[in-house]
C-alpha positions as CSV (number, residue, x, y, z in Angstrom):
1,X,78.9,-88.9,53.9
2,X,80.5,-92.2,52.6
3,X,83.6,-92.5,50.4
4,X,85.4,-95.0,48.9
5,X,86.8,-97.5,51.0
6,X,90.6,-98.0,52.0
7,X,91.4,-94.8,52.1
8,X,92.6,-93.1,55.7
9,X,93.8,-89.9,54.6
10,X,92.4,-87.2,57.0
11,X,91.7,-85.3,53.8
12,X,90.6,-86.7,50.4
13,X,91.6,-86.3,47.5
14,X,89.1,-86.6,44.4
15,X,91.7,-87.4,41.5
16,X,89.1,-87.2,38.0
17,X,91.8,-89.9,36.6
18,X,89.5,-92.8,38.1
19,X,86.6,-91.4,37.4
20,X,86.9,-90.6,33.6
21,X,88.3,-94.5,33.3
22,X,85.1,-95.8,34.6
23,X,83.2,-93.7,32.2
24,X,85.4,-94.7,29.6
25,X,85.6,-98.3,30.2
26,X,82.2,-99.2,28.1
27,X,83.0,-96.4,25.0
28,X,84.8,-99.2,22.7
29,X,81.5,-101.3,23.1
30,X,78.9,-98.7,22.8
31,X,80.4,-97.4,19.4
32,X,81.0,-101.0,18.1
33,X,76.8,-101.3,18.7
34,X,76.4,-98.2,17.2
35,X,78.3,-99.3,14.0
36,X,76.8,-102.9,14.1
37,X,72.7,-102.3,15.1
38,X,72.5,-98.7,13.3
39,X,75.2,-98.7,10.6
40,X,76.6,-95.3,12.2
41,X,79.9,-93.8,12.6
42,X,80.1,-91.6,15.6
43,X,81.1,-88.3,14.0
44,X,81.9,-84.6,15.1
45,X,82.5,-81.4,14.1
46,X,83.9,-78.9,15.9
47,X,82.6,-75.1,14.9
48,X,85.0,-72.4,16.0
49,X,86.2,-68.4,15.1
50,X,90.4,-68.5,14.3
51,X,92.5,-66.1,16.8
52,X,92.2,-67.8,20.3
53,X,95.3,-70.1,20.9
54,X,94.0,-72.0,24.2
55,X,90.9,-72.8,22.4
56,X,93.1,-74.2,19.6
57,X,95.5,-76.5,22.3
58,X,91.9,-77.5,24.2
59,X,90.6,-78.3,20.3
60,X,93.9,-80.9,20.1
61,X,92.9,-82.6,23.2
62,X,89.7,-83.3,21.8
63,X,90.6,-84.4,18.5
64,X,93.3,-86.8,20.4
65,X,90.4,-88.0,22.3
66,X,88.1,-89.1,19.3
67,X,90.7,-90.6,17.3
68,X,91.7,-93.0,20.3
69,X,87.9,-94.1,20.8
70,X,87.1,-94.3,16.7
71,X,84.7,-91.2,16.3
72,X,85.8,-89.5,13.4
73,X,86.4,-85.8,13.8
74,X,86.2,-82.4,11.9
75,X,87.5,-79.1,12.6
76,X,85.9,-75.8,10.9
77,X,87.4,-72.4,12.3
78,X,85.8,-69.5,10.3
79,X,87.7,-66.1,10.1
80,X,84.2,-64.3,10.2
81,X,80.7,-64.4,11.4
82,X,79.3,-65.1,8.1
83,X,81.4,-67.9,7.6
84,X,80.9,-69.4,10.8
85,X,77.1,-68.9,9.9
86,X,77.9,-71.0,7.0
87,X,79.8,-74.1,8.9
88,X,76.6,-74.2,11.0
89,X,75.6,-76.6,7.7
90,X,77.7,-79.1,8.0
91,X,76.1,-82.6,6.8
92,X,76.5,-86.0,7.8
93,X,77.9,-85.9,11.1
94,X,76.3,-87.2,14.3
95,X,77.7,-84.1,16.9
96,X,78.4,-80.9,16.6
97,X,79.8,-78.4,19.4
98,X,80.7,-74.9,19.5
99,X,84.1,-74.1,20.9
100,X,84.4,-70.9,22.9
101,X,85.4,-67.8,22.8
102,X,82.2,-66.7,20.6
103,X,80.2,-63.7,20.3
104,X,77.0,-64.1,22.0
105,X,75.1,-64.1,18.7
106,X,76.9,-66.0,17.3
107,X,76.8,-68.2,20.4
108,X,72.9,-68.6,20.5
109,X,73.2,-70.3,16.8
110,X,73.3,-73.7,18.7
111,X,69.7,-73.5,19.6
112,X,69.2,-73.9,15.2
113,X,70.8,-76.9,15.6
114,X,68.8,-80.5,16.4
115,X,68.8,-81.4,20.0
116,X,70.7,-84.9,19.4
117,X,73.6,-83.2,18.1
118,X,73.8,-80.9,20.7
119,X,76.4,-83.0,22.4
120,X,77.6,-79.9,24.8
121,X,74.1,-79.8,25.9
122,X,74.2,-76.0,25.9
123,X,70.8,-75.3,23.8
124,X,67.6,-74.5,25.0
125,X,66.0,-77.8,24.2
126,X,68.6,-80.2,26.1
127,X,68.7,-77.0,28.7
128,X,64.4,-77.8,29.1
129,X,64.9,-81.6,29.0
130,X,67.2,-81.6,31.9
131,X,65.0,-79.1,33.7
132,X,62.0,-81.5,33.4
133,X,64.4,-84.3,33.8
134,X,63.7,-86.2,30.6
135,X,66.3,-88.5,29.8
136,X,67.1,-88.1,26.4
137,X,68.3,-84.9,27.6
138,X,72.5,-84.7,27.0
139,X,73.8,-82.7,30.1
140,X,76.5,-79.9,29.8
141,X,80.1,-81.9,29.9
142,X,80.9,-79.8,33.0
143,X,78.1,-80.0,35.2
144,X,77.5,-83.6,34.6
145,X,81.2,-84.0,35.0
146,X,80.5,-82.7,38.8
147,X,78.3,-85.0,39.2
148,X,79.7,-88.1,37.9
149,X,82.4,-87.3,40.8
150,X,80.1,-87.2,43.7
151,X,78.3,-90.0,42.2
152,X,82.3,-92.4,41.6
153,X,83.0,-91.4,45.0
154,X,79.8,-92.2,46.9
155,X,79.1,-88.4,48.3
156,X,75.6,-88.7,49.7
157,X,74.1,-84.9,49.3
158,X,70.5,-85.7,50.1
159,X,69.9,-82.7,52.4
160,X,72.7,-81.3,52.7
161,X,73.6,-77.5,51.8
162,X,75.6,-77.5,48.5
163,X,76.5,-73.7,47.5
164,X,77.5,-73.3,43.7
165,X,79.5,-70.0,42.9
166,X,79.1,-69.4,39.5
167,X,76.0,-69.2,37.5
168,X,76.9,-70.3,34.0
169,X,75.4,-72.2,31.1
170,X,78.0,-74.8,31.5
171,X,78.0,-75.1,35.1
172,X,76.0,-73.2,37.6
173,X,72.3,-73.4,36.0
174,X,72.2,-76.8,35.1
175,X,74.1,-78.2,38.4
176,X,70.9,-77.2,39.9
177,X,68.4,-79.1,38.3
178,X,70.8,-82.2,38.6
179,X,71.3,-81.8,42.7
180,X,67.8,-81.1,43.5
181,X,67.4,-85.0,41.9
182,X,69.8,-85.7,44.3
183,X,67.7,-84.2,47.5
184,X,70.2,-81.2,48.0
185,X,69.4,-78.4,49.2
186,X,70.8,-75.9,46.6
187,X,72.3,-71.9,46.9
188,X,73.2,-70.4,44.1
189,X,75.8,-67.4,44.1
190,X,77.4,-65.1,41.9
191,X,79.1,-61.6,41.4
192,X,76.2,-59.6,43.4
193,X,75.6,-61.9,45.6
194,X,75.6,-60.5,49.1
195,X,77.3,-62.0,52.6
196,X,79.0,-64.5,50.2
197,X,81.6,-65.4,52.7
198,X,77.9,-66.0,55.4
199,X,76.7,-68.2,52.6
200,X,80.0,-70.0,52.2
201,X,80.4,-70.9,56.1
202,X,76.8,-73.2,56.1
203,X,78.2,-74.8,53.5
204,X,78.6,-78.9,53.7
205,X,79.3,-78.7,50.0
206,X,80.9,-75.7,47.9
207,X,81.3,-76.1,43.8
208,X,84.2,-73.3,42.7
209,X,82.9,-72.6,39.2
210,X,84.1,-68.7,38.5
211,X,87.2,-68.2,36.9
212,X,89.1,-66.9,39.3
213,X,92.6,-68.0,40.8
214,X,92.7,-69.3,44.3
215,X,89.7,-67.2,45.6
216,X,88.6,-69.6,47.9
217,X,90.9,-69.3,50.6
218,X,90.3,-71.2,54.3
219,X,88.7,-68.6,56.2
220,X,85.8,-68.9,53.8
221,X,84.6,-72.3,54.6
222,X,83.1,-74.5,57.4
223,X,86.0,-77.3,59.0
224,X,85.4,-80.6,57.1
225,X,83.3,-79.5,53.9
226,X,84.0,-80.6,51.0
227,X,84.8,-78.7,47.6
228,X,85.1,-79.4,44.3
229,X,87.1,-77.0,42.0
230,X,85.5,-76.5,38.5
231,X,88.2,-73.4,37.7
232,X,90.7,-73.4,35.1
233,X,92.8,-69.9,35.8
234,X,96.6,-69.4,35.2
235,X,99.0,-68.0,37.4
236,X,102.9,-67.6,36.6
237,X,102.9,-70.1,34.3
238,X,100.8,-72.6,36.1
239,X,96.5,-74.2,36.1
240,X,95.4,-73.1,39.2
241,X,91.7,-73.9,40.3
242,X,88.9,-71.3,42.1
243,X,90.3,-72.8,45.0
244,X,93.4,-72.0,47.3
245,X,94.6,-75.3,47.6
246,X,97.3,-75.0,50.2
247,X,95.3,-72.8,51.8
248,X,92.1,-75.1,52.2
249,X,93.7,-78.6,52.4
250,X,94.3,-78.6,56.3
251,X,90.8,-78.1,56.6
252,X,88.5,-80.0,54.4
253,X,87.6,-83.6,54.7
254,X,87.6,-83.9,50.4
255,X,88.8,-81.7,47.4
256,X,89.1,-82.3,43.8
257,X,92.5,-81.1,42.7
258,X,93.4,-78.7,39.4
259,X,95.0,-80.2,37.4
260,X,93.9,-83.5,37.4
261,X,90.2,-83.1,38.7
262,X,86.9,-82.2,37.1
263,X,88.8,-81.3,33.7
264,X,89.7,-85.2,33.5
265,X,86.1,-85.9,33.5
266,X,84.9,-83.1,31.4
267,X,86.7,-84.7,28.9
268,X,85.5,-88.2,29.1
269,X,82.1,-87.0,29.5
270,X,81.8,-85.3,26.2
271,X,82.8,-88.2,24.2
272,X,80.3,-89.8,25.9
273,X,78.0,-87.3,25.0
274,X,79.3,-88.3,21.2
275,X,78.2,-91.6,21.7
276,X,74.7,-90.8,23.3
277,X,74.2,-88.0,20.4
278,X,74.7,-91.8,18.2
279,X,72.4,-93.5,20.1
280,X,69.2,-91.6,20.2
281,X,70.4,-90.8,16.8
């Protein structure tokens, strides 16, 4: 495995600060061509039910983000279903995401919305592009986010054993279609999954992707893998990852950190999303 070079830290630390800047570094000049070659303003709306008050600090972030980069942004948080329904309408924007918590049926409703403004990636049709590896297809923020990191920081996984815990939408399903490009050799695991801690121990690679605090403790892992944390818990007051940091940290040769990690990039990557949404536009 190769990393970046000048660093001689026995363990490595995968900040997501460097990575979201060299994601971000070409946004101005993408949306300028956008606005100059197709006459568009990058635009989104955010879709949401009122009541949940992290989703409604996450929503600031994102709205902080667009307004820095020029994308113009609107929020529409229904009190009911049937109003919700009725957002799902909105005209003359270029993106359009769902922001979570939702009920499932309500949930599913992205799949009635066009592909190219699908800029989570979370519908079936971006879901069956990225399965047959077309590349229109936009990737969900997360996932690609995990990737962009191995990619920044030159982690060759070609045939090694990566094991994802967590089989999400956002996460675990399509991180698998995107490492087998890469020549991994892929395990998937998740709440019935048995001998997890046997699974675990082969491990060169493990991706923490399950919502819950410092599972991932030292024990659980093979000396000098590498893991990178995709959880976002709290604990007395504090973000926490999957991931037992102070636990782990003696014994891994990288690890992204929470805060500061794949959240960093998550965030940079959907605004690129925004942009691509423009672009195939």
């Amino acid at each position: 495995m190769c990393f970046k070079k000048g660093i001689k830290l026995k363990m490595e630390l995968l900040e997501g600060k460097e990575v979201a800047e060299n994601l971000q570094k070409n946004f101005i000049e993408r949306i300028e061509k956008i606005k100059k070659e197709k006459n568009i303003i990058p635009k989104l709306a955010v879709l949401g039910i009122s009541g949940d008050k992290a989703s409604e600090i996450y929503i600031k972030k994102i709205e902080k983000n667009c307004i820095k980069y020029g994308i113009e942004f609107i929020l529409k948080m229904a009190s009911t279903q049937e109003e919700f329904k009725e957002n799902i309408k909105v005209r003359k924007v270029t993106s359009i995401m769902f922001q979570e918590p939702l009920p499932k049926n309500i949930a599913n409703l992205i799949n009635e919305i066009p592909a190219k403004q699908d800029v989570e990636g979370i519908g079936i049709q971006n879901m069956g592009k990225l399965m047959l590896d077309k590349k229109d297809a936009l990737i969900p923020c997360t996932s690609r986010a995990v990737i962009e990191t191995i990619d920044f920081y030159n982690i060759d996984v070609a045939g090694k054993e990566v094991v994802i815990v967590g089989r999400s939408n956002i996460v675990g399903k399509p991180l698998i279609p995107q490492l087998l490009k890469k020549n991994a050799t892929v395990t998937i695991c998740h709440s019935k999954t048995k001998n997890l801690a046997k699974i675990l121990k082969q491990a060169d690679i493990v991706i923490m992707a399950i919502g819950k605090a410092k599972f991932l403790k030292a024990d659980m892992i093979k000396d000098n893998s590498i893991l990178i944390d995709v959880g976002i818990n709290y604990e007395e007051g504090k973000i926490v990852g999957d991931i037992d940091f102070e636990d782990v940290k003696q014994k891994v040769k990288a690890i992204t950190p929470v805060p500061g990690g794949i959240g960093k990039v998550t965030n940079a990557v959907l605004i690129s999303n925004i942009i691509s949404s423009c672009e195939c536009n």
